[in-house]
C-alpha positions, 0 to 999 in steps of 0.5 A, spaced: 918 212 601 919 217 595 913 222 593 912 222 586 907 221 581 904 214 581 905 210 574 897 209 571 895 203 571 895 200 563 888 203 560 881 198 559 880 194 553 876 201 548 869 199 547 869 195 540 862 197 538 860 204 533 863 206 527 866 212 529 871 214 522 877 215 522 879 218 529 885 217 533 880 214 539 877 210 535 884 207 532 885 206 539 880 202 539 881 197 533 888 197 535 886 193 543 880 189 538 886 187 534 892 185 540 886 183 544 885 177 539 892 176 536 894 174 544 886 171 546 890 166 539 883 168 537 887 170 530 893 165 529 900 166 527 900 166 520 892 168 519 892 173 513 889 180 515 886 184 509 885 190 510 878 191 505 876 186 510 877 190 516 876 196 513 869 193 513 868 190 520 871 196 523 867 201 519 874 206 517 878 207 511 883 203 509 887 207 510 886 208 517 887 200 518 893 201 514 897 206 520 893 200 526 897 195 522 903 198 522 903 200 529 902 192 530 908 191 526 913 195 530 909 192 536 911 185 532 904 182 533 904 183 526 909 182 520 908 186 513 909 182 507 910 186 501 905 183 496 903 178 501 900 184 506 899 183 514 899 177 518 900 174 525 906 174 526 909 166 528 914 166 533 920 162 532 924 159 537 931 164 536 926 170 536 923 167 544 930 166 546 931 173 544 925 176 547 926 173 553 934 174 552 932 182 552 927 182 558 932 179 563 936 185 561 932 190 562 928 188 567 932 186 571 936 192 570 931 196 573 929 193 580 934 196 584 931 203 580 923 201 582 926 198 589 928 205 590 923 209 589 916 204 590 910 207 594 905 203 598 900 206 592 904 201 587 905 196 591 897 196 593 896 197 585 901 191 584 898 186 590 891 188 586 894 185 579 896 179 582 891 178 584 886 178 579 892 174 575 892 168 579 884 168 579 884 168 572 888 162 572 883 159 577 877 161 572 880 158 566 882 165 563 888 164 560 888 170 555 886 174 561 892 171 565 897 173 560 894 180 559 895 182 566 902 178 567 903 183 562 900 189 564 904 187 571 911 187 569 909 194 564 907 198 570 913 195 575 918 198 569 914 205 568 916 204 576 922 205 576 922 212 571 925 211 566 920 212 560 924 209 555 926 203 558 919 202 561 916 203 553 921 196 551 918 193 556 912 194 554 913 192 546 916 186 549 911 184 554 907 185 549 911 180 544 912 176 550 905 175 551 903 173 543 908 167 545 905 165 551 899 165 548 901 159 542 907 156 546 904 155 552 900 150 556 893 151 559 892 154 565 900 156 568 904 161 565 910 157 566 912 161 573 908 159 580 902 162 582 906 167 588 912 168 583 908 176 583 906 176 590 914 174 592 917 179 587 913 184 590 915 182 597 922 184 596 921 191 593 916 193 599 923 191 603 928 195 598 931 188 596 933 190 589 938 185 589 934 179 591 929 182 586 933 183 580 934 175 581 928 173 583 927 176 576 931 173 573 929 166 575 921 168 574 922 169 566 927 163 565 921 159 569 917 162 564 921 161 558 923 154 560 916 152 559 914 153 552 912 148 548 913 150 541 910 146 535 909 149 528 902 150 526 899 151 519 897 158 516 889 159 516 885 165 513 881 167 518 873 169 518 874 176 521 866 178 521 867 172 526 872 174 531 870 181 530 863 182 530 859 186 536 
């Protein structure tokens, strides 16, 4: 196996509780507060984010919120309308397809790279999320399994070192799981619980061929099980979602 410096792990959710300005930590913070809710579904596609309102909730300037939401929008979790101002972004079914279009491209792509240079460090990392995904399943904690599906293929592809194609992935991972989150069913991610654990298998062995089409079949299983349905917009209460 190849020495090198392990990929750290995606960092904890940042405490949500203080008024500590303007920041870059506390910025931070706001931002996973807010990604956290829009893939939790606990803010809908199409809920309306006033930047007065979460300029109160959070104790920072509007201006601070302002960057936080531009951040979002790049991110695609957020849509920017002049006039308008920001809302959940609402996944179509083309913009779907074209996520999980662009995920089969680069990650499978990658699997020969990350099987050449995997260390027992990662895969005892990857095993560890695995894991916890699947017990979250069990539990009931949906938005929980989906976060770490997504933090599991963002570490697997800062594996492989490539930088640039890591932080794709990772936008894309993150867009994936906001479409997970209102798209798909309750209790499954569309793939079978061992899907994570075999792919990790096939990389301990050095197999990146048969892991870049394990890959491939993993996320059209899991892009095959959506379900999508139009929903209304709403104007969330955002002191709720947000409060300590």
């Amino acid at each position: 196996m190849n020495q090198r410096v392990k990929p750290s792990p995606p960092a904890s959710p940042a405490p949500r509780q203080g008024k500590n300005g303007d920041g870059a930590e506390r910025h931070e913070a706001i931002h996973r507060s807010i990604s956290d809710a829009i893939i939790e579904h606990r803010l809908k596609p199409g809920a309306r984010l006033r930047e007065d309102a979460l300029s109160e909730v959070f104790g920072v300037s509007r201006t601070g919120i302002r960057k936080i939401l531009q951040r979002l929008a790049l991110e695609q979790l957020v849509t920017l309308t002049p006039r308008r101002g920001a809302s959940v972004t609402r996944p179509t079914a083309d913009e779907a397809k074209d996520v999980f279009d662009a995920r089969q491209m680069v990650e499978c792509g990658l699997m020969s790279d990350i099987a050449r240079r995997i260390t027992q460090d990662d895969i005892v990392t990857l095993k560890d999320m695995a894991q916890r995904e699947r017990e979250a399943l069990r539990s009931g904690e949906q938005s929980v399994a989906i976060r770490l599906s997504a933090d599991f293929h963002t570490y697997l592809a800062r594996v492989s070192g490539n930088r640039t194609l890591a932080d794709f992935v990772e936008r894309l991972c993150s867009r994936s799981s906001l479409i997970l989150a209102v798209y798909g069913n309750a209790g499954h991610l569309g793939c079978e619980s061992h899907d994570h654990q075999d792919l990790i298998q096939y990389l301990d062995d050095g197999k990146g061929e048969r892991a870049a089409a394990f890959m491939g079949r993993h996320l059209k299983a899991i892009e095959a099980s959506l379900s999508i349905v139009e929903e209304e917009d709403e104007a969330p209460n955002l002191f709720d979602i947000f409060a300590p």
